[in-house]
N, C-alpha and C positions, 0 to 999 in steps of 0.2 A: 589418555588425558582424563584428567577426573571434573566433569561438569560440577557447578554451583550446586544442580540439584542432588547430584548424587554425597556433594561434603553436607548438604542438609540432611540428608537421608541419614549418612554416617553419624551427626551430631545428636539425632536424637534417638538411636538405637544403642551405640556406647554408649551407656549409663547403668550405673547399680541398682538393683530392683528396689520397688517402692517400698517402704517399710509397711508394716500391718495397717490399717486404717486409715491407711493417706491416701491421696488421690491421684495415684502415678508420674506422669510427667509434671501434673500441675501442683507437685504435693513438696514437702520442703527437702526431702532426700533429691529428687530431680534439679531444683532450683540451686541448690549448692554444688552440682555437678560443673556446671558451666556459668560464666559470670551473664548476667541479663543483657548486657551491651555485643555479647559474642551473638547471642543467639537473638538480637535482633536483626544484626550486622549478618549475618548468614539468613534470613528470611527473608529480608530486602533482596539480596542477593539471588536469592530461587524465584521470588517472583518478579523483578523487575529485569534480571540481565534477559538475554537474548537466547535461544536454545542452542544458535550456531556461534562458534567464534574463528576468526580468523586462519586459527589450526586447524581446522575440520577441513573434512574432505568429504566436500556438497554433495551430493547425489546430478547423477547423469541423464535418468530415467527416471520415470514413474507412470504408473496406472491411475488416471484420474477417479476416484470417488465420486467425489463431490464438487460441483459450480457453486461458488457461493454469490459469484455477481457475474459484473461484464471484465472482471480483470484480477480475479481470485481465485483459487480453484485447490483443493485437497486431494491429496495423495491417498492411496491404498496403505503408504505407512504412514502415513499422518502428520507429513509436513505439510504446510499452506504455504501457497508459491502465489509470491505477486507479478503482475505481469511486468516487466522494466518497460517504462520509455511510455505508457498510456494510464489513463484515467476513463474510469466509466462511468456514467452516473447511479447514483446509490439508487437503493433499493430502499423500500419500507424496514424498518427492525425497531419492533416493539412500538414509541411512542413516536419517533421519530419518522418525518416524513419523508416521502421519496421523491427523486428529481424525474424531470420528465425523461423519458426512456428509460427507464430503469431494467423495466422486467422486460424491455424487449432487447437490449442489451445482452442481459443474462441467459435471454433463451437462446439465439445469435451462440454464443460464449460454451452453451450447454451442447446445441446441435452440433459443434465443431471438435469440441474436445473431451463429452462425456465417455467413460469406461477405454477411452483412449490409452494407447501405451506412448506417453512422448516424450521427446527428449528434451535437457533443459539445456540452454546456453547462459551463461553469466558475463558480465563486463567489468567494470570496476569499480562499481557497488555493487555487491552479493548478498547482502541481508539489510534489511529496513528495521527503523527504530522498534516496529515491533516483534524484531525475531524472524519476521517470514522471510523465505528466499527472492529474490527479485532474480529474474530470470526471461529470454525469449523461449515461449513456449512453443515447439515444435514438432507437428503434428509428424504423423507414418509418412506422409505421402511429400513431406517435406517445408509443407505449407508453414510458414509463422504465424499465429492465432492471433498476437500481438498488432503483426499488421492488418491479418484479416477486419480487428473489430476497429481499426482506424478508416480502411478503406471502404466499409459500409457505411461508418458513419454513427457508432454504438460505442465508439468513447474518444479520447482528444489526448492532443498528446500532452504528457505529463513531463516538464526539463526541468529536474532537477539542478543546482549548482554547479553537480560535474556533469558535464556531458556525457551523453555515451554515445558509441559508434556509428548508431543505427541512426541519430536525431535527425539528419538531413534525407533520409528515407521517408522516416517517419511525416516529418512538415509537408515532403512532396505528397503522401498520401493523403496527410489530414486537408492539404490546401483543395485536392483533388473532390473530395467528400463534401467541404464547404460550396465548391463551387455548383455541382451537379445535384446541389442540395440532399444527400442520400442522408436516411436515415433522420438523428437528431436535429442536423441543421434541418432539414426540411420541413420535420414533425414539430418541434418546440418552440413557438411564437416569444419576442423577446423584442419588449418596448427600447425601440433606438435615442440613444442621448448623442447630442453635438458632436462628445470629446469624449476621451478614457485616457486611464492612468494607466500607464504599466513600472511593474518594480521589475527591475533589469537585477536585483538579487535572490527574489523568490521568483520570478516571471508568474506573477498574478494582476490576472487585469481587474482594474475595478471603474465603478463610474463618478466624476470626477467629487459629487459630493458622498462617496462613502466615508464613513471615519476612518477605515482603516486605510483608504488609499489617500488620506490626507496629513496623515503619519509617515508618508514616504518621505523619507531623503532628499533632497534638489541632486543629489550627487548618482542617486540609483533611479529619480523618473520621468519618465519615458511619457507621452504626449500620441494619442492614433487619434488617428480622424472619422475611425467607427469603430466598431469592436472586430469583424473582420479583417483587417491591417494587424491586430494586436494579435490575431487568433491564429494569423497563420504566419505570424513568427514564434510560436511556441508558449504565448502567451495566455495560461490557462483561468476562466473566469473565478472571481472570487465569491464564495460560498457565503458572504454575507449580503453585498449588494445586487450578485446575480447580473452582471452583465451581460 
C-alpha cells in the first residue's frame, strides 16, 4: 500500500531538472510539471491524514522510548500509542499550563512502563484523530498500565461514543480510586456546586453556569447531584469550567 506520504515524496521527485537559473521546485519548469491544486491537494494529504489506515496491520509489540504523560507513551520505532479507555491530566508544554497531577501521573506512567517490552491490545477504535494508536498497554508481567493509572488514581476514565470492552472494568476501578481518595481525587481540591450538567453524547461533565454546558441539548442532558455521581458514570470533567 502506498501511504499519502510516500505519493508526496513520489510527486515531488518525478520532475524534469530545473532549467539554468531558476530556483528548482519553486522555479517555472517545476510549477508547470503538476497543476498547483494537485500539489496542494497531496500536501494536505501528508500532513493532515493519519500515518495508520485501516489496511494496515498495527503492531503487537513495542519497546517503550519515551513517557510523554500519564497516558501517551513512544515506541522504539516511533509510533505514539494512546492509552484507550483513560485520560491523564496534562502536563506543562511550553506556554500552556498544567492540571494538577500532572507530573505525578507521568512519573506513576514512567516507573511502570519505561524501556519496557509490551504488548499492545486494540478494540474498535484503533487510531485517534491524531494518527496515534489507542491501545491497552500491557506490561511483561501481564499487568494493564491502563488500569494501573485508573486504579491509583493518576487518570479517569476517558468514554468515548463507542464503547469499548473494558468501560465497565474500568468505572469499577475509577469508582474505587474516587472513593479511597487515592491519588488525584485525594490531592486536587475542587470548589463543590449544588448541580452539574452531564452531555450523554460527549460524556463531559460541566457546572451548571458553564457556556459550554449550556449548549447542551435537552435531548443529551443529564442533571447529578455532585460531580461525583457524574464521575463515576464515566463522566469526564470539562477543561473549560473544571468541575
Amino acid at each position: 500500500m502506498i501511504r499519502f506520504s510516500e505519493l508526496f515524496c513520489i510527486s515531488i521527485t518525478r520532475r524534469p531538472p530545473a532549467p539554468h537559473g531558476s530556483d528548482g521546485w519553486a522555479g517555472t519548469a517545476a510549477a508547470s510539471t503538476l497543476p498547483g491544486w494537485f500539489i496542494l491537494l497531496v500536501t494536505a494529504a501528508f500532513l493532515f491524514f493519519p500515518r495508520w489506515s485501516s489496511g494496515d496491520t498495527l503492531p503487537e509489540t513495542g519497546q517503550v522510548r519515551f513517557v510523554a504523560d500519564g497516558d501517551t507513551i513512544i515506541l522504539e520505532s516511533g509510533e505514539k500509542v494512546r492509552y484507550l479507555g483513560i485520560d491523564a491530566p496534562e502536563i506543562a508544554h511550553d506556554k500552556a499550563g498544567r492540571d494538577c497531577y500532572g507530573e505525578e501521573s507521568r512519573k506513576l506512567n514512567r516507573d511502570l512502563v519505561l524501556h519496557q517490552r509490551v504488548s499492545l491490545q486494540y478494540d474498535q477504535e484503533k487510531i485517534d484523530r491524531h494518527g496515534r494508536l489507542l491501545a491497552y498497554v500491557i506490561l511483561p508481567d501481564g499487568q494493564c498500565a491502563n488500569a494501573a493509572m485508573l486504579r491509583a488514581g493518576c487518570a479517569l476514565v476517558y468514554r468515548p461514543p463507542q464503547d469499548f470492552r473494558r468501560l465497565q472494568e474500568f468505572l469499577l476501578l475509577q469508582k474505587e480510586a474516587i472513593r479511597q481518595h487515592r491519588g488525584m481525587w485525594g490531592a486536587c481540591p475542587v470548589t463543590p456546586a449544588q448541580s452539574y450538567l452531564g452531555n450523554r453524547g460527549t460524556f463531559v461533565l460541566h457546572r451548571r453556569e458553564c457556556s459550554l454546558g449550556k449548549k447542551i441539548a435537552a435531548a443529551r442532558r443529564v442533571t447529578f447531584g455532585n460531580r461525583w455521581a457524574g464521575l463515576e458514570q464515566g463522566y469526564r470533567p470539562c477543561r473549560l469550567c473544571k468541575p
